[in-house]
N, C-alpha and C positions, 0 to 999 in steps of 0.2 A: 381092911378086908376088901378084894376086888372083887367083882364080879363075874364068873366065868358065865362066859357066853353058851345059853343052851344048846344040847344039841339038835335040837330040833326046832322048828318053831313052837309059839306058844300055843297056836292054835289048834295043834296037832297032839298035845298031850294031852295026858291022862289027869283026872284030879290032882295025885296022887306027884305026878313028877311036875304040874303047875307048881303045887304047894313047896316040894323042895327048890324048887327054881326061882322059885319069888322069895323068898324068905327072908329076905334081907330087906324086904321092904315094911316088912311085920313090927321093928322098931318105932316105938312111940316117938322118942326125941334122938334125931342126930346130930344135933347143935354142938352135941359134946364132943364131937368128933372133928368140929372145925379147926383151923389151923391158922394166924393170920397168915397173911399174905406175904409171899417171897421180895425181897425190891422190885427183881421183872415183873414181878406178876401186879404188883400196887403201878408200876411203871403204865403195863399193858394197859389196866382199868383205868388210871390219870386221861391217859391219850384217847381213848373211848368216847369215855365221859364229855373229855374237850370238843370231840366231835358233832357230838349235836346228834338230834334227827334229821334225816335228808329223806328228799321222795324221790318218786325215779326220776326227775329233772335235775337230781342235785340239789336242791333248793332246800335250806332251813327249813321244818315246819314247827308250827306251833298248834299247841292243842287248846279248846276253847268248848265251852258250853254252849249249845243253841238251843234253846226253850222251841221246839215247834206245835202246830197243832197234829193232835194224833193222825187225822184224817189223811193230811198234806206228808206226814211219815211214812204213810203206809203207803200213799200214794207215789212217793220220793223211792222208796224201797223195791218198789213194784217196778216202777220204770229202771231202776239201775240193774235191778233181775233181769229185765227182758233185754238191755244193751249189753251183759256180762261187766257192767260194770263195778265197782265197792260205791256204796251211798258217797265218799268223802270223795271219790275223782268224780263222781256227778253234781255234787253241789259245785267242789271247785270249778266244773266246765260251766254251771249256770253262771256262776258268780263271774268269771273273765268274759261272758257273754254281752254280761249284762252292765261291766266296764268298758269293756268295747264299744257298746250301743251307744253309752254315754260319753263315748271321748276320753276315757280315764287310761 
């Protein structure tokens, strides 16, 4: 079953024409409905997979846990708010700052 595209947007309906437009969402479990994987398609997700995470530099990342204090969080979050920066390119500019500083 596909989905036909409304005619309208969603924002713009009625209760009434929401409810027949969505409905297909109403299904509890559609796990039953899966299919394995074509070769391409196991192919595509292999290659993927092999890929990795990249940042915008290209570069590997890895994901890790930092215990911080709340304080110094909020304080972290605040400053990367006012430079439009994400908390994770602000820590990493401290962190190569603070390699730099040291010779690393």
């Amino acid at each position: 079953m596909k989905a036909k595209k409304p005619t309208k947007p969603y924002w713009e309906m009625k209760t009434a024409e929401l409810r027949d437009a969505t409905k297909q969402f109403d299904e509890e479990f559609v796990g039953d409905k899966a299919r394995p994987l074509t070769p391409a398609m196991k192919a595509r997700w292999e290659r993927a997979k092999a890929q990795g995470e990249s940042g915008d530099n290209g570069a590997v990342e890895a994901h890790i846990a930092v215990r911080l204090d709340k304080d110094l969080l909020e304080r972290c979050s605040a400053l990367a708010k006012k430079k439009r920066l994400s908390r994770d390119d602000l820590i990493a500019r401290g962190l190569r700052a603070l390699l730099a500083a040291e010779g690393e």
